[in-house]
C-alpha positions in Angstrom: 114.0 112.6 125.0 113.7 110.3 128.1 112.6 107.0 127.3 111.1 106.4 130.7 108.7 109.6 130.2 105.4 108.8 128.9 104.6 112.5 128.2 107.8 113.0 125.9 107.3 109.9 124.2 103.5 111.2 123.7 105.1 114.2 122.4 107.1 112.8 120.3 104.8 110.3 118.6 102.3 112.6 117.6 105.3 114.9 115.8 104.7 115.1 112.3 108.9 114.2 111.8 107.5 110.8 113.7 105.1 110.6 110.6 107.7 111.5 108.0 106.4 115.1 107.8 109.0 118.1 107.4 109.4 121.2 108.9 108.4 120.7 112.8 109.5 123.1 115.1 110.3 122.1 118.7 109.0 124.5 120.8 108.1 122.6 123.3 104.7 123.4 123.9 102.1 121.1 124.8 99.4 122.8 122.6 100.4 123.8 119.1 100.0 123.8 115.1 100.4 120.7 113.6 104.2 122.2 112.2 105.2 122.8 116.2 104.5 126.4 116.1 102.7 128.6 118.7 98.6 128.6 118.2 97.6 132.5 118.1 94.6 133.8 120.0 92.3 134.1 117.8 92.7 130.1 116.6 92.3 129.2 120.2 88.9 131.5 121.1 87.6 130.4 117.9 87.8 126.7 118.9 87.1 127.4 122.5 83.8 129.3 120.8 82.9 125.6 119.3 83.3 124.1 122.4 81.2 125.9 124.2 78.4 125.8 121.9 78.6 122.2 121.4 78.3 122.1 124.9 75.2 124.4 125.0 76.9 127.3 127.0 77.1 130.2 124.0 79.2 131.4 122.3 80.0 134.4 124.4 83.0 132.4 126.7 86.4 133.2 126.2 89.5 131.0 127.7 90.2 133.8 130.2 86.5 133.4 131.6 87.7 130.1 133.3 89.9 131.9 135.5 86.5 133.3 136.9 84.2 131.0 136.2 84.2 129.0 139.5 82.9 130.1 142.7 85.2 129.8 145.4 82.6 129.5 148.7 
């Protein structure tokens, strides 16, 4: 880890080694379990789902939607 990189040290601090947990797996993603490992699809449209309705949009939006969901002119 680079010491002068505020993003790895981020990283790194919220690792659950850094917190004296076992079992972390480095994948080095930026969004992922609390172990390391890759979210799956379903986890991430449920959330997204709360999201949305929090923010009084539905519940019908899925992540992809944001690709299209601006309008360009």
């Amino acid at each position: 880890m680079d010491s002068d990189d505020p993003a790895s040290a981020s990283r790194a601090a919220g690792r659950p080694e850094a917190q004296g947990r076992e079992a972390w797996q480095d994948n080095g993603l930026v969004f992922c379990r609390e172990d390391g490992t890759p979210l799956d699809r379903w986890t991430v449209r449920r959330e997204f789902q709360k999201i949305t309705k929090c923010a009084g949009l539905g519940e019908d939006w899925t992540p992809r939607e944001l690709r299209h969901s601006s309008d360009p002119s």
